[in-house]
C-alpha positions as CSV (number, residue, x, y, z in Angstrom):
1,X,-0.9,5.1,-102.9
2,X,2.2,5.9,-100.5
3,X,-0.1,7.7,-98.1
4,X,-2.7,4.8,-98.1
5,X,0.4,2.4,-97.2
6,X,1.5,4.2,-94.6
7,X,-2.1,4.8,-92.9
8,X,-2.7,0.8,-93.1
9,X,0.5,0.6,-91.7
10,X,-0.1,3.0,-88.8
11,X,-3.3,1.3,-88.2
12,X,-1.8,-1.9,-88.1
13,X,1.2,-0.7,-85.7
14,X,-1.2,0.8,-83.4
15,X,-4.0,-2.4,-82.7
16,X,-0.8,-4.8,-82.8
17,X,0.3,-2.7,-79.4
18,X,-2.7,-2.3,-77.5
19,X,-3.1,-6.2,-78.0
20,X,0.2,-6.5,-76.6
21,X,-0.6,-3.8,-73.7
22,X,-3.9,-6.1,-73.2
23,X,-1.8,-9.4,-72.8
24,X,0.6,-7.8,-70.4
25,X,-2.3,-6.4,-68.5
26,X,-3.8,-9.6,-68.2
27,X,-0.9,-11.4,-67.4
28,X,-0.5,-9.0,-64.1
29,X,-4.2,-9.5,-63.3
30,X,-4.0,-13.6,-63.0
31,X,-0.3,-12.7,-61.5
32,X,-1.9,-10.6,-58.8
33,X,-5.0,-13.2,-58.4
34,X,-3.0,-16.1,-57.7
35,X,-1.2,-14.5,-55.4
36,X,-3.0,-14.9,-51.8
37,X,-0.6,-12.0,-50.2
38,X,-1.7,-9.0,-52.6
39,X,-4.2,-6.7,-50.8
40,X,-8.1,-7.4,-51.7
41,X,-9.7,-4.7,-54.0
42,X,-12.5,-3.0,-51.8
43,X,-14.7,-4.3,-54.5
44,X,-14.2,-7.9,-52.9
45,X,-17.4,-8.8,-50.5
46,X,-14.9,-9.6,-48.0
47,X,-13.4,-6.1,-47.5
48,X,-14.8,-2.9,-46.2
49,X,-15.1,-0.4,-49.1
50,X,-14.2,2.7,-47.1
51,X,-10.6,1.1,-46.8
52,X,-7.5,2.1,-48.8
53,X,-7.9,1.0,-52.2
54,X,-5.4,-1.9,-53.5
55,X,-3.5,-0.1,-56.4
56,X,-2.4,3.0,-54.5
């Protein structure tokens, strides 16, 4: 029964933080959207592709 607990637990722990890594994330993604100064991706249709990619 203990062992049970404790892999529920785990299980729980670990979706609870990549929900929370997910919210973060997506709060930096509208951040960097609304933001008209940020570099465009080189996926944008308005930027060549062979430039310098925005995240490095």
């Amino acid at each position: 029964m203990e062992s049970g607990f404790i892999v529920i637990m785990l299980a729980l722990f670990t979706l609870l933080a990549f929900v929370v890594m997910a919210i973060i994330s997506k709060r930096k993604t509208e951040e960097r959207m609304d933001d008209p100064s940020t570099t465009k991706s080189t996926l944008a249709a308005d930027k060549s592709s062979t430039g310098k990619p925005a995240d490095v």
